[in-house]
C-alpha positions in Angstrom: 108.5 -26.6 285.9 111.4 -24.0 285.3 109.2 -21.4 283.3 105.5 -21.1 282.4 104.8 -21.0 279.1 103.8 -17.4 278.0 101.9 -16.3 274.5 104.8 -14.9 272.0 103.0 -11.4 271.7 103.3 -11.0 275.6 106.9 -12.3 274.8 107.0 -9.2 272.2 105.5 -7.2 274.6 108.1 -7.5 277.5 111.0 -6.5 275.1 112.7 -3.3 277.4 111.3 -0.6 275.1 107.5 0.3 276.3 105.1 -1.4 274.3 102.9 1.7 273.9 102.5 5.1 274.8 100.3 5.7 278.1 96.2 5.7 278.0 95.8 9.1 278.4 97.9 10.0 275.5 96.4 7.7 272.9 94.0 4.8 272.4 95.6 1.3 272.8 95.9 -0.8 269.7 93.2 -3.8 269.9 96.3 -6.5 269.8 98.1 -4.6 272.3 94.7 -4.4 274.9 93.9 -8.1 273.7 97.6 -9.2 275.0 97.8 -7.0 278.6 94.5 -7.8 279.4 95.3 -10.7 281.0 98.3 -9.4 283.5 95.1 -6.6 284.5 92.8 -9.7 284.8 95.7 -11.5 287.2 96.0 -8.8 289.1 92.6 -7.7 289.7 92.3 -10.5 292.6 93.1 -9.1 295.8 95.1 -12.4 296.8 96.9 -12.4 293.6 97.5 -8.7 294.0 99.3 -9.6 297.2 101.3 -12.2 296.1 102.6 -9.9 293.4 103.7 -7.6 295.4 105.4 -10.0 297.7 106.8 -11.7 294.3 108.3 -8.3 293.2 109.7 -7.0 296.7 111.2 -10.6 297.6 115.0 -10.1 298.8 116.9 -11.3 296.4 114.4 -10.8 293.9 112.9 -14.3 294.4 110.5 -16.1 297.2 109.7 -19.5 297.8 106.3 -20.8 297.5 107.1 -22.1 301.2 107.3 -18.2 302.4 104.0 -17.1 300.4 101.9 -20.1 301.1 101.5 -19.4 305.5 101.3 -15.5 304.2 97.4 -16.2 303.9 94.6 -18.2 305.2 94.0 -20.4 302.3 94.9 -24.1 301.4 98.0 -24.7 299.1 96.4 -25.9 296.3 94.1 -22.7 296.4 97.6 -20.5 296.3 99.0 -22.7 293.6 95.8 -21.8 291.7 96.6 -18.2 292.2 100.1 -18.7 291.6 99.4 -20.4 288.1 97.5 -17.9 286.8 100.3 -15.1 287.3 102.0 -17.3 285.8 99.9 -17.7 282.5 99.3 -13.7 282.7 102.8 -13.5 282.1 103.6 -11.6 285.5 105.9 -14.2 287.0 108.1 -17.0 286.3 108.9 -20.4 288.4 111.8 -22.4 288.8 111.5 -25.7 290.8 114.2 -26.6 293.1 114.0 -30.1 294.7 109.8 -29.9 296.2 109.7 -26.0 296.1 109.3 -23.9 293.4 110.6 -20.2 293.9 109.1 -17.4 291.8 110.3 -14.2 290.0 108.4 -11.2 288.9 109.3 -10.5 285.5 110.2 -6.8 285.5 109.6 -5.8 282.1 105.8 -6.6 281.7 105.4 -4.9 285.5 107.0 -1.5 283.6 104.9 -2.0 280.5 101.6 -2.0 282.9 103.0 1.0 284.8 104.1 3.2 281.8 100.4 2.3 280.2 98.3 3.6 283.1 101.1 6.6 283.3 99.0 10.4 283.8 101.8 13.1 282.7 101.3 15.0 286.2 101.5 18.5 283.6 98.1 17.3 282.2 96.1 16.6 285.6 
C-alpha cells in the first residue's frame, strides 16, 4: 500500500495554485464542490478530525499507525476504517514499511480547504 488511489480531478485540484477563490467571494463551480466534498465529508467525523490533525502536526511530518492507533478508545480495525477513508478523501497518503503503515497529510488539498472557507477579515 504505498499510496491510496485518489480521483484525477482531486489530483487537479491539489496542484500548488488554489483551486478557487474563497466562498465568500464567489460561488463554487459545481465540479469543484462535487470534488472537495468529500475531504469536508472526511473530516466532518470528530475521530477523523483528530487523526488529521495528528497526521498534519506529526514530527517529521509523518506518524505511524502504531502511535495513532492507542491515541483513542477504539479497535484497530475501527481506526483503519477511519484511516481509509482520509485516505479516499484525498487528505492523506500511506506508505507501508514492513507491518506498519506510516501516514502523511498531503499539504496542498489542506491549503485548498483553508483558502476556500477564507473570510477577508476587511469584509466581516
Amino acid at each position: 500500500m504505498s499510496k491510496s488511489a485518489v480521483s484525477p480531478a482531486l489530483t487537479d485540484l491539489t496542484a500548488e495554485t488554489p483551486c478557487c477563490p474563497p466562498l465568500a467571494q464567489s460561488r463554487i463551480p459545481a465540479e469543484t464542490a462535487t470534488v472537495l466534498a468529500p475531504a469536508f465529508k472526511a473530516l466532518g467525523d470528530p475521530v477523523r478530525l483528530q487523526l488529521m490533525s495528528m497526521i498534519a502536526s506529526a514530527a517529521g511530518g509523518e506518524v505511524c499507525v502504531c502511535d495513532l492507533t492507542p491515541a483513542f478508545d477504539l479497535s484497530g480495525p475501527t481506526i483503519s476504517h477511519h484511516l481509509k477513508t482520509l485516505r479516499e478523501a484525498g487528505l492523506v497518503d500511506a506508505e507501508r514499511r514492513g507491518s506498519w503503515v506510516y501516514y502523511r497529510a498531503r499539504p496542498a488539498i489542506l491549503r485548498q480547504l483553508a483558502g476556500l472557507l477564507t473570510i477577508d477579515p476587511a469584509a466581516a
